[in-house]
mmCIF file of the N, C-alpha and C atoms, coordinates in Angstrom:
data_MODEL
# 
_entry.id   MODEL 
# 
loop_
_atom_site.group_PDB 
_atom_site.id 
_atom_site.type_symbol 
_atom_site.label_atom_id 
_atom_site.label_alt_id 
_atom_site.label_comp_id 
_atom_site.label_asym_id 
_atom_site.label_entity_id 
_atom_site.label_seq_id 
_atom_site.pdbx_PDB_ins_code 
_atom_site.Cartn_x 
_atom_site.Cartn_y 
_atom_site.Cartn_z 
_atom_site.occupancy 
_atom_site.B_iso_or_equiv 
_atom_site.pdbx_formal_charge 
_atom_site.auth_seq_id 
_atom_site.auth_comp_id 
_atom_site.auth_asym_id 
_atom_site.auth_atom_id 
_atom_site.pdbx_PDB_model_num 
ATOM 1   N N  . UNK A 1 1  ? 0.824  -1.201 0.000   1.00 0.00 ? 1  UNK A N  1 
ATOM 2   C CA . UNK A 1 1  ? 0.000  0.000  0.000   1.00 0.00 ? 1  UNK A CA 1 
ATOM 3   C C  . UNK A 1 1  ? 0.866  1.263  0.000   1.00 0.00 ? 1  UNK A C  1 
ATOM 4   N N  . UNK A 1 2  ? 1.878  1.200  0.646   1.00 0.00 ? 2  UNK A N  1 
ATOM 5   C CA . UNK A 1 2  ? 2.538  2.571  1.071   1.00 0.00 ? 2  UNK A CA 1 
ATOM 6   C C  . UNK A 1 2  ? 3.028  2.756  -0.462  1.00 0.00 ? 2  UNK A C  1 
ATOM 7   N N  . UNK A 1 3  ? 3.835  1.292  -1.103  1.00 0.00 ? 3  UNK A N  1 
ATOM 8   C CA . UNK A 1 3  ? 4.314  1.826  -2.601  1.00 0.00 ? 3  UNK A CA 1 
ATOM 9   C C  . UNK A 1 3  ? 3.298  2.698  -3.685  1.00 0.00 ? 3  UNK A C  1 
ATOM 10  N N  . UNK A 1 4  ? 2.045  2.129  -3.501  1.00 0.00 ? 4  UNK A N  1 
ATOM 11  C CA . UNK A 1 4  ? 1.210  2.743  -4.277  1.00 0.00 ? 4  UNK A CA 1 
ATOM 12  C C  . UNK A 1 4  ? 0.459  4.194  -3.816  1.00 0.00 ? 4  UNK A C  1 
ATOM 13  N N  . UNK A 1 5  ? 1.110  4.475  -2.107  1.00 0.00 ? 5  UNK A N  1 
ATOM 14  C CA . UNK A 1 5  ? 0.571  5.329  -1.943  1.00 0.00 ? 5  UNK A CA 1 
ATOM 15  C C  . UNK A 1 5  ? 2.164  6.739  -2.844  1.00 0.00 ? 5  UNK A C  1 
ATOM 16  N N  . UNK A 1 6  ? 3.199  6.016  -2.832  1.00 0.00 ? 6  UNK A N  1 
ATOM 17  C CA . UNK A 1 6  ? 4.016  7.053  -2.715  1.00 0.00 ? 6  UNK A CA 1 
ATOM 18  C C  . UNK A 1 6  ? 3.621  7.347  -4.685  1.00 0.00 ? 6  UNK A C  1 
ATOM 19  N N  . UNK A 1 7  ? 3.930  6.081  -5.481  1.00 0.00 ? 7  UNK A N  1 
ATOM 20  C CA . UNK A 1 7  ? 3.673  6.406  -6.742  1.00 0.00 ? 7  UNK A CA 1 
ATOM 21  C C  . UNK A 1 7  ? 2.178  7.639  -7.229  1.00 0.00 ? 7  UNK A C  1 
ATOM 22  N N  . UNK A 1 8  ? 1.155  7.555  -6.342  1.00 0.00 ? 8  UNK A N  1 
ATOM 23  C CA . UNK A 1 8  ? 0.265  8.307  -6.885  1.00 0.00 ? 8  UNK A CA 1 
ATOM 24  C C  . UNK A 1 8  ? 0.869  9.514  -6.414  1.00 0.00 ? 8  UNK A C  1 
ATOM 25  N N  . UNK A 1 9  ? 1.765  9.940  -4.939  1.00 0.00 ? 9  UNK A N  1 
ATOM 26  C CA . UNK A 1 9  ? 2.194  11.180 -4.659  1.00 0.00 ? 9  UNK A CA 1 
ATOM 27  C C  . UNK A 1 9  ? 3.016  11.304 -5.641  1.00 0.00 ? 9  UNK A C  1 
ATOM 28  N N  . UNK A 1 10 ? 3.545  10.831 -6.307  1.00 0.00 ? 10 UNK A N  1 
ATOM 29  C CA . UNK A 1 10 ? 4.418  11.359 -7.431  1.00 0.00 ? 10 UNK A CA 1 
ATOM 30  C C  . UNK A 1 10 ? 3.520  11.624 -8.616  1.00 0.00 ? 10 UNK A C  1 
ATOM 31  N N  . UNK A 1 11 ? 2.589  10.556 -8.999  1.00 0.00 ? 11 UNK A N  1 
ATOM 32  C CA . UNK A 1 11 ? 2.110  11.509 -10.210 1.00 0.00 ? 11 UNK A CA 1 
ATOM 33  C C  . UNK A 1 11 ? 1.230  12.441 -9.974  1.00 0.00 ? 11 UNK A C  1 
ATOM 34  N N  . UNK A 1 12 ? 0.817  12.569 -8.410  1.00 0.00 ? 12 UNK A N  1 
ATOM 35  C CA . UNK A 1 12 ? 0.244  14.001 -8.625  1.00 0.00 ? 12 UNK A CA 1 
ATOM 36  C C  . UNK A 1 12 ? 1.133  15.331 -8.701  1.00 0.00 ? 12 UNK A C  1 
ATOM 37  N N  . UNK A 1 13 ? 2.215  14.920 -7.769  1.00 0.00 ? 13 UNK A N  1 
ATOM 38  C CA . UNK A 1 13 ? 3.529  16.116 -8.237  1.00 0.00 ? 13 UNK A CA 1 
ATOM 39  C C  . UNK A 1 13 ? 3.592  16.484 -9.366  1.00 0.00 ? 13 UNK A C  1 
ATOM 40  N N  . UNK A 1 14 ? 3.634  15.505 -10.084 1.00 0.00 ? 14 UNK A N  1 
ATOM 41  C CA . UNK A 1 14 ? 4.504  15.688 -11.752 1.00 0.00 ? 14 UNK A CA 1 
ATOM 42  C C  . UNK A 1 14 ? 3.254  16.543 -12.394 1.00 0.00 ? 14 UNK A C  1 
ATOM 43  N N  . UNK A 1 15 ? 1.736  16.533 -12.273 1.00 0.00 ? 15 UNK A N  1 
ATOM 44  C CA . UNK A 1 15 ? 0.393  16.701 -12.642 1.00 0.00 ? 15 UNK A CA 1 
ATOM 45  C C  . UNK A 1 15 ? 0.446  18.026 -12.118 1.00 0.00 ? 15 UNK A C  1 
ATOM 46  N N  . UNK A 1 16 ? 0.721  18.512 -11.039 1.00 0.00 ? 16 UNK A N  1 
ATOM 47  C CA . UNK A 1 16 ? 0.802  19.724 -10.368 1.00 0.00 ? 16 UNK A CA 1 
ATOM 48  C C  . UNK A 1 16 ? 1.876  20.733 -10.935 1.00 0.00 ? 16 UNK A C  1 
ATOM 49  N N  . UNK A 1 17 ? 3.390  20.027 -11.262 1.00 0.00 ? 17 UNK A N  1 
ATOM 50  C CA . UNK A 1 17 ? 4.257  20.897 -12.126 1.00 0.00 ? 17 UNK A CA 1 
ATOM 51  C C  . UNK A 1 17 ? 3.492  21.333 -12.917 1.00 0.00 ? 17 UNK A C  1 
ATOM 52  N N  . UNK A 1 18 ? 3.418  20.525 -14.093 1.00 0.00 ? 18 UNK A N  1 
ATOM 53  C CA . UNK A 1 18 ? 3.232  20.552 -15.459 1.00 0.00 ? 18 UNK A CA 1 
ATOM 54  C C  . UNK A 1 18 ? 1.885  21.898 -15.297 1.00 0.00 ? 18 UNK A C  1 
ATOM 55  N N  . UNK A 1 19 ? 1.017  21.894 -14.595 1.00 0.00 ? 19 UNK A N  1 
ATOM 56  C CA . UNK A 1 19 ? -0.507 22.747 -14.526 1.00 0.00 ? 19 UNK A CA 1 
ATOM 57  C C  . UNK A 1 19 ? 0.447  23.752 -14.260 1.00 0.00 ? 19 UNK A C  1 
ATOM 58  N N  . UNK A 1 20 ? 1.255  24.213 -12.912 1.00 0.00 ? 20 UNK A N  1 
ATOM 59  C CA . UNK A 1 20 ? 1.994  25.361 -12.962 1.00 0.00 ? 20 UNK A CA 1 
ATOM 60  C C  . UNK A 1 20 ? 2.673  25.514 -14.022 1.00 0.00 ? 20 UNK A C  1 
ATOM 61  N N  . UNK A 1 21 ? 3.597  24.851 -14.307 1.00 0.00 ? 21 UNK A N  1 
ATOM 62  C CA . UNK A 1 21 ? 4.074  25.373 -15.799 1.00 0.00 ? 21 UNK A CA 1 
ATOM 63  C C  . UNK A 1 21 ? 3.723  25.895 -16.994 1.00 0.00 ? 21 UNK A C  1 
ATOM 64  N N  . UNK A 1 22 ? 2.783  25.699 -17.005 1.00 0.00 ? 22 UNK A N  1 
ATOM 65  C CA . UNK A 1 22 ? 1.475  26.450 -18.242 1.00 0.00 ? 22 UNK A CA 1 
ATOM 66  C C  . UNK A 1 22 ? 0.526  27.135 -17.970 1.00 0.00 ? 22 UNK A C  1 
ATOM 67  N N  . UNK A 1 23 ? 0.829  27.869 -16.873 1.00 0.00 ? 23 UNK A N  1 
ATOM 68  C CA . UNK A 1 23 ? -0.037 28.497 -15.758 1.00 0.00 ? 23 UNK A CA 1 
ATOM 69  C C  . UNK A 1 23 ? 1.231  29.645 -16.238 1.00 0.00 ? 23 UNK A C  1 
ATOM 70  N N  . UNK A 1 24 ? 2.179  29.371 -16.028 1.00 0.00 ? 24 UNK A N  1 
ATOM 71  C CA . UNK A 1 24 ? 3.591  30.420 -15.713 1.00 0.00 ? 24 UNK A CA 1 
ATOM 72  C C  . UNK A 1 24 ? 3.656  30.617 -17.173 1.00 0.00 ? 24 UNK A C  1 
ATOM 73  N N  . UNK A 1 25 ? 3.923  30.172 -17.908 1.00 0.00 ? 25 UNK A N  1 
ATOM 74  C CA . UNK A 1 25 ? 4.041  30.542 -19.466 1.00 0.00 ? 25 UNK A CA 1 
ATOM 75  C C  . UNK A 1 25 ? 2.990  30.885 -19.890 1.00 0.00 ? 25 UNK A C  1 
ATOM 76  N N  . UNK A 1 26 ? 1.665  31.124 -19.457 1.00 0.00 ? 26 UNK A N  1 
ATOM 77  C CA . UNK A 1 26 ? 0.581  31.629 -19.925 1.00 0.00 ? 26 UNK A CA 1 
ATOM 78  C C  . UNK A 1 26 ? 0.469  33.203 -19.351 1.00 0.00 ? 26 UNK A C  1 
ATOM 79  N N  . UNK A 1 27 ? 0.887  33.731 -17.509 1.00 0.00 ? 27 UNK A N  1 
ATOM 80  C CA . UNK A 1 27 ? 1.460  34.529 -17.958 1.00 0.00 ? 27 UNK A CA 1 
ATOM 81  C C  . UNK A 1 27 ? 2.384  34.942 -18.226 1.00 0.00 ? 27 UNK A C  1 
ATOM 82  N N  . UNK A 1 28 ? 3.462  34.803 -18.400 1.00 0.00 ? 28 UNK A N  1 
ATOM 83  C CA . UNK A 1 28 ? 4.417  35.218 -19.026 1.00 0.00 ? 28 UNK A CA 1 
ATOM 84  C C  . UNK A 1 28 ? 4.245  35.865 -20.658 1.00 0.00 ? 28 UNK A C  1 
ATOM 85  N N  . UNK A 1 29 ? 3.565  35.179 -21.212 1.00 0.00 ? 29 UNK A N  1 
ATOM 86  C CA . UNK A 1 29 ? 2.897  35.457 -22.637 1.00 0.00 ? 29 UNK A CA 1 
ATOM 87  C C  . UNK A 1 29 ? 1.656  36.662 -22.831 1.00 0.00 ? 29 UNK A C  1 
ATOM 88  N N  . UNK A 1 30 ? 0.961  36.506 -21.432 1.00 0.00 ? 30 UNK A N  1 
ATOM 89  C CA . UNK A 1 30 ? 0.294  37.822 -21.160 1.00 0.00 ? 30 UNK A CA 1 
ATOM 90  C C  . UNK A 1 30 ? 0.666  38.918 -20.917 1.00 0.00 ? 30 UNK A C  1 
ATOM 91  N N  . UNK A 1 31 ? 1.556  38.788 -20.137 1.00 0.00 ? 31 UNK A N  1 
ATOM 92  C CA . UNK A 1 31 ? 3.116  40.329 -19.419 1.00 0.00 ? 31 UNK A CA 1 
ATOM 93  C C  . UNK A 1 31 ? 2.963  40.438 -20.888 1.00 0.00 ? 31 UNK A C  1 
ATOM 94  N N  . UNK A 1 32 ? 4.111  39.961 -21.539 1.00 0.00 ? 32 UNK A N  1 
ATOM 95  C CA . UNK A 1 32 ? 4.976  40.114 -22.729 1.00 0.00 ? 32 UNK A CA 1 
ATOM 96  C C  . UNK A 1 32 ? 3.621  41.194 -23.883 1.00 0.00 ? 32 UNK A C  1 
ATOM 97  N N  . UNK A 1 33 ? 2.698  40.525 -24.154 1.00 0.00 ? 33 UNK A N  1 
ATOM 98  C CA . UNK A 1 33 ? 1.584  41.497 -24.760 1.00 0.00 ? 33 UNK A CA 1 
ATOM 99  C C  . UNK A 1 33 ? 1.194  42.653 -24.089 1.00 0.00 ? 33 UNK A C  1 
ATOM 100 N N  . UNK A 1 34 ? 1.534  42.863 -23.435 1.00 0.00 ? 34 UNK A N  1 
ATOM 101 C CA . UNK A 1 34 ? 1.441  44.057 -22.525 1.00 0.00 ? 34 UNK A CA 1 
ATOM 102 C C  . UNK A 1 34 ? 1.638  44.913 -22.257 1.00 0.00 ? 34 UNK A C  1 
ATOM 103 N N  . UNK A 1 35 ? 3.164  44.218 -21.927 1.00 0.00 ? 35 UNK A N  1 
ATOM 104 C CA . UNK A 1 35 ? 4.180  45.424 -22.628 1.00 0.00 ? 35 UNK A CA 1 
ATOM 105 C C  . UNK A 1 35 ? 4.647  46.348 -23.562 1.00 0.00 ? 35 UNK A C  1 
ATOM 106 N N  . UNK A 1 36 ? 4.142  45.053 -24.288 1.00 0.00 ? 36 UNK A N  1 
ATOM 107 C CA . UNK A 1 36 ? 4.876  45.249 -25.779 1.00 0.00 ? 36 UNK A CA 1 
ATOM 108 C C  . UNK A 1 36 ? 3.387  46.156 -26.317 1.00 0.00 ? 36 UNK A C  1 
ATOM 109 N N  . UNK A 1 37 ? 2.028  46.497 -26.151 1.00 0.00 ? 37 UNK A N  1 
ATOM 110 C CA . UNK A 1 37 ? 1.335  46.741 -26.396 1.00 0.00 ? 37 UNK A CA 1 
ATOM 111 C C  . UNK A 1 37 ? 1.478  48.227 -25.908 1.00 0.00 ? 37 UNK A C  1 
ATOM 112 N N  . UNK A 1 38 ? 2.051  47.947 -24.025 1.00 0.00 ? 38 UNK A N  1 
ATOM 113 C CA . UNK A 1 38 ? 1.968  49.466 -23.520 1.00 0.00 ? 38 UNK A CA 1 
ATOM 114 C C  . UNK A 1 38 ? 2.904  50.383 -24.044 1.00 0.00 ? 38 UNK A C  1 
ATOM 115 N N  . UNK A 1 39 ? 3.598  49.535 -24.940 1.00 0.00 ? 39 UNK A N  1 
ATOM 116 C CA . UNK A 1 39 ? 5.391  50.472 -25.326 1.00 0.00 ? 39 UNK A CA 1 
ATOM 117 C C  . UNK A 1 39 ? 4.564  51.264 -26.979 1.00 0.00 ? 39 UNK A C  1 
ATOM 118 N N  . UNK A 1 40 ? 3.837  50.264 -27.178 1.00 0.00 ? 40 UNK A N  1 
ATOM 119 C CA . UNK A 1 40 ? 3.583  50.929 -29.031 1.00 0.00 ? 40 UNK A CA 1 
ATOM 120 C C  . UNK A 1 40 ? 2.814  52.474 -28.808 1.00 0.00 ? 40 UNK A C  1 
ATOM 121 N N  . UNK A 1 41 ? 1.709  52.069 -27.721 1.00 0.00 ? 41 UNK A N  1 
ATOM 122 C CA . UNK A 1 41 ? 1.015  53.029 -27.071 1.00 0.00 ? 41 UNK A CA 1 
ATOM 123 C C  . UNK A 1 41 ? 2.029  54.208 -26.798 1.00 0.00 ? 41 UNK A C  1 
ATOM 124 N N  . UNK A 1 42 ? 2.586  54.023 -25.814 1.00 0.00 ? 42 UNK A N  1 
ATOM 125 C CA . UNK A 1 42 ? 3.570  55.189 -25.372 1.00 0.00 ? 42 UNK A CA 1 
ATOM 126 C C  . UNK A 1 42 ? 4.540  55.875 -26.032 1.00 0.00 ? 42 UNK A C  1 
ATOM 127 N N  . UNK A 1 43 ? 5.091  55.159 -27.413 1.00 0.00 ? 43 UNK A N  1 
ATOM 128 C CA . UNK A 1 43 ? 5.893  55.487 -28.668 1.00 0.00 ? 43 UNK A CA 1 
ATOM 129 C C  . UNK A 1 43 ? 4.631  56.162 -29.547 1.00 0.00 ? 43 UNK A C  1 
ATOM 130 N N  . UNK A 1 44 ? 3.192  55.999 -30.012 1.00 0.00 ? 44 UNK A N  1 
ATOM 131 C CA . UNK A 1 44 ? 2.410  56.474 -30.539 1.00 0.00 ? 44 UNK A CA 1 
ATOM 132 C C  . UNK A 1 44 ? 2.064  57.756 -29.929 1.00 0.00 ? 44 UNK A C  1 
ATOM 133 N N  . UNK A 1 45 ? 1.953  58.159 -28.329 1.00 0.00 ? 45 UNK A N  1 
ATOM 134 C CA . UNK A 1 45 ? 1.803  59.294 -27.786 1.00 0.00 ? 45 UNK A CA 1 
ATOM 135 C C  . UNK A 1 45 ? 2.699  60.066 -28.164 1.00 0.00 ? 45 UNK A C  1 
ATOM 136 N N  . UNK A 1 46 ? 4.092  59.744 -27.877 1.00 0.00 ? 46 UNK A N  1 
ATOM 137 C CA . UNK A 1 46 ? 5.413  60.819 -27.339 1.00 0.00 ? 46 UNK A CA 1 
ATOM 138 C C  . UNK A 1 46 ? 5.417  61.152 -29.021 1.00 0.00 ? 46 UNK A C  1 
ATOM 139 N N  . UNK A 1 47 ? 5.253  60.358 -30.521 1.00 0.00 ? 47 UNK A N  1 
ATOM 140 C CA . UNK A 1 47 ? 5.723  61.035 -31.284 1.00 0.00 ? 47 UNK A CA 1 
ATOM 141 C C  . UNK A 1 47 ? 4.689  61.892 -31.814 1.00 0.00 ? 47 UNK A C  1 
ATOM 142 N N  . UNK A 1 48 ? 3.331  61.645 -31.754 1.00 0.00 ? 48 UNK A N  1 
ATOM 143 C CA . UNK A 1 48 ? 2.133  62.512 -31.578 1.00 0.00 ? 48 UNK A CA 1 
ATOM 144 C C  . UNK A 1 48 ? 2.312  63.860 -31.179 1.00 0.00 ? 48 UNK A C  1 
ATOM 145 N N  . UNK A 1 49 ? 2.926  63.926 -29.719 1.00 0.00 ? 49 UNK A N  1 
ATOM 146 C CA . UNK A 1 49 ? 3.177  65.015 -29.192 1.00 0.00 ? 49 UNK A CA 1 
ATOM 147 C C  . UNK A 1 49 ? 3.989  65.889 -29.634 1.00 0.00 ? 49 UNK A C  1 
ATOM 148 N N  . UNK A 1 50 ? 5.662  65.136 -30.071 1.00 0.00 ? 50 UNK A N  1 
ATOM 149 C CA . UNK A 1 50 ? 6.378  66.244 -30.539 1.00 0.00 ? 50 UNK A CA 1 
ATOM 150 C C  . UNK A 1 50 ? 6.085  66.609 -31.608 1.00 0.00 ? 50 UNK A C  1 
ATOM 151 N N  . UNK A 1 51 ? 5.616  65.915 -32.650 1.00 0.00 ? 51 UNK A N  1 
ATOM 152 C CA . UNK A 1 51 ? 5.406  66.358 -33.966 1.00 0.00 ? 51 UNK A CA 1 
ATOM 153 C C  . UNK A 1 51 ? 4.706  67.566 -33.963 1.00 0.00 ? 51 UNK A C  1 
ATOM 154 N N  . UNK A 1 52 ? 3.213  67.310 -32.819 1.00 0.00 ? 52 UNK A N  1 
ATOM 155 C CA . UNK A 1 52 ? 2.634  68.753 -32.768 1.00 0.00 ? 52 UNK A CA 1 
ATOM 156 C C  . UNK A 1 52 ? 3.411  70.002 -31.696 1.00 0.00 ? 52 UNK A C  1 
ATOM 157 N N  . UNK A 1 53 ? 4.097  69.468 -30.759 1.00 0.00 ? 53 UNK A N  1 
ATOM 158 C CA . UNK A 1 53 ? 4.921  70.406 -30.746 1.00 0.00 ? 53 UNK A CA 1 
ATOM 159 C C  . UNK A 1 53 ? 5.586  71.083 -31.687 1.00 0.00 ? 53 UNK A C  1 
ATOM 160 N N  . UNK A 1 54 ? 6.084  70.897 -32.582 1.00 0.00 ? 54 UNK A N  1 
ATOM 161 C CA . UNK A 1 54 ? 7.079  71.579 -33.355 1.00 0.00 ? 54 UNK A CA 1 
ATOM 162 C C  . UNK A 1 54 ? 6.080  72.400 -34.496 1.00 0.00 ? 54 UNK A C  1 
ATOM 163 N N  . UNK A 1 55 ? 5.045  72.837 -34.479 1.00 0.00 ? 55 UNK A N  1 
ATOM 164 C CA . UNK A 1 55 ? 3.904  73.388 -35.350 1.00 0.00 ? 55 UNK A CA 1 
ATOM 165 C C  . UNK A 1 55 ? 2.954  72.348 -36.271 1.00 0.00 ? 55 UNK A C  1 
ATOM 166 N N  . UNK A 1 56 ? 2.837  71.265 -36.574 1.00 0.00 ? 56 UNK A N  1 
ATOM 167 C CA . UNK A 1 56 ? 2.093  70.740 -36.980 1.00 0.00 ? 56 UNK A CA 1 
ATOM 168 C C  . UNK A 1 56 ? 0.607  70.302 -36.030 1.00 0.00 ? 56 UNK A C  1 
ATOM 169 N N  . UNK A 1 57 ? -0.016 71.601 -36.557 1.00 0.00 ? 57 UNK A N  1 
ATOM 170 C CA . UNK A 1 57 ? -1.479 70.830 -35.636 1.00 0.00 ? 57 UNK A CA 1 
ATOM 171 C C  . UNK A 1 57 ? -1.991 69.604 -36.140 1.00 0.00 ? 57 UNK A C  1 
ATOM 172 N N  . UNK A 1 58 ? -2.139 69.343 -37.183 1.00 0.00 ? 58 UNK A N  1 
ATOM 173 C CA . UNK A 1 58 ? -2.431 68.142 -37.824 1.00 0.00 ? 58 UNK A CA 1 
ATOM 174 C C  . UNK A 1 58 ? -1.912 67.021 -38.443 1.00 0.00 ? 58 UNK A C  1 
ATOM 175 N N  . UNK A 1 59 ? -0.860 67.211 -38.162 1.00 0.00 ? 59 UNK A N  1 
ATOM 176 C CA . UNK A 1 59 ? 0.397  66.304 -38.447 1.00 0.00 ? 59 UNK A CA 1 
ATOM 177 C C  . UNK A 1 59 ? 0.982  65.055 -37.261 1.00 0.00 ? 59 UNK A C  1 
ATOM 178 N N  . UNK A 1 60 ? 1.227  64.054 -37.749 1.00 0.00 ? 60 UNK A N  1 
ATOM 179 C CA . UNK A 1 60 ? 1.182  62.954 -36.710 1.00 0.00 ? 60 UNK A CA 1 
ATOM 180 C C  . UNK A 1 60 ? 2.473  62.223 -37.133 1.00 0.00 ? 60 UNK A C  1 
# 
Protein backbone atom coordinates (compact mmCIF):
# COMPACT_ATOMS: atom_id res chain seq x y z
CA UNK A 1 0.00 0.00 0.00
CA UNK A 2 2.54 2.57 1.07
CA UNK A 3 4.31 1.83 -2.60
CA UNK A 4 1.21 2.74 -4.28
CA UNK A 5 0.57 5.33 -1.94
CA UNK A 6 4.02 7.05 -2.72
CA UNK A 7 3.67 6.41 -6.74
CA UNK A 8 0.26 8.31 -6.88
CA UNK A 9 2.19 11.18 -4.66
CA UNK A 10 4.42 11.36 -7.43
CA UNK A 11 2.11 11.51 -10.21
CA UNK A 12 0.24 14.00 -8.63
CA UNK A 13 3.53 16.12 -8.24
CA UNK A 14 4.50 15.69 -11.75
CA UNK A 15 0.39 16.70 -12.64
CA UNK A 16 0.80 19.72 -10.37
CA UNK A 17 4.26 20.90 -12.13
CA UNK A 18 3.23 20.55 -15.46
CA UNK A 19 -0.51 22.75 -14.53
CA UNK A 20 1.99 25.36 -12.96
CA UNK A 21 4.07 25.37 -15.80
CA UNK A 22 1.48 26.45 -18.24
CA UNK A 23 -0.04 28.50 -15.76
CA UNK A 24 3.59 30.42 -15.71
CA UNK A 25 4.04 30.54 -19.47
CA UNK A 26 0.58 31.63 -19.93
CA UNK A 27 1.46 34.53 -17.96
CA UNK A 28 4.42 35.22 -19.03
CA UNK A 29 2.90 35.46 -22.64
CA UNK A 30 0.29 37.82 -21.16
CA UNK A 31 3.12 40.33 -19.42
CA UNK A 32 4.98 40.11 -22.73
CA UNK A 33 1.58 41.50 -24.76
CA UNK A 34 1.44 44.06 -22.52
CA UNK A 35 4.18 45.42 -22.63
CA UNK A 36 4.88 45.25 -25.78
CA UNK A 37 1.33 46.74 -26.40
CA UNK A 38 1.97 49.47 -23.52
CA UNK A 39 5.39 50.47 -25.33
CA UNK A 40 3.58 50.93 -29.03
CA UNK A 41 1.01 53.03 -27.07
CA UNK A 42 3.57 55.19 -25.37
CA UNK A 43 5.89 55.49 -28.67
CA UNK A 44 2.41 56.47 -30.54
CA UNK A 45 1.80 59.29 -27.79
CA UNK A 46 5.41 60.82 -27.34
CA UNK A 47 5.72 61.04 -31.28
CA UNK A 48 2.13 62.51 -31.58
CA UNK A 49 3.18 65.01 -29.19
CA UNK A 50 6.38 66.24 -30.54
CA UNK A 51 5.41 66.36 -33.97
CA UNK A 52 2.63 68.75 -32.77
CA UNK A 53 4.92 70.41 -30.75
CA UNK A 54 7.08 71.58 -33.36
CA UNK A 55 3.90 73.39 -35.35
CA UNK A 56 2.09 70.74 -36.98
CA UNK A 57 -1.48 70.83 -35.64
CA UNK A 58 -2.43 68.14 -37.82
CA UNK A 59 0.40 66.30 -38.45
CA UNK A 60 1.18 62.95 -36.71
Amino acid sequence: MRVTERIMERIIERIMERIMERIMESVRESVRESVIEGVRESVTVSVTVSVTDFGGENCR
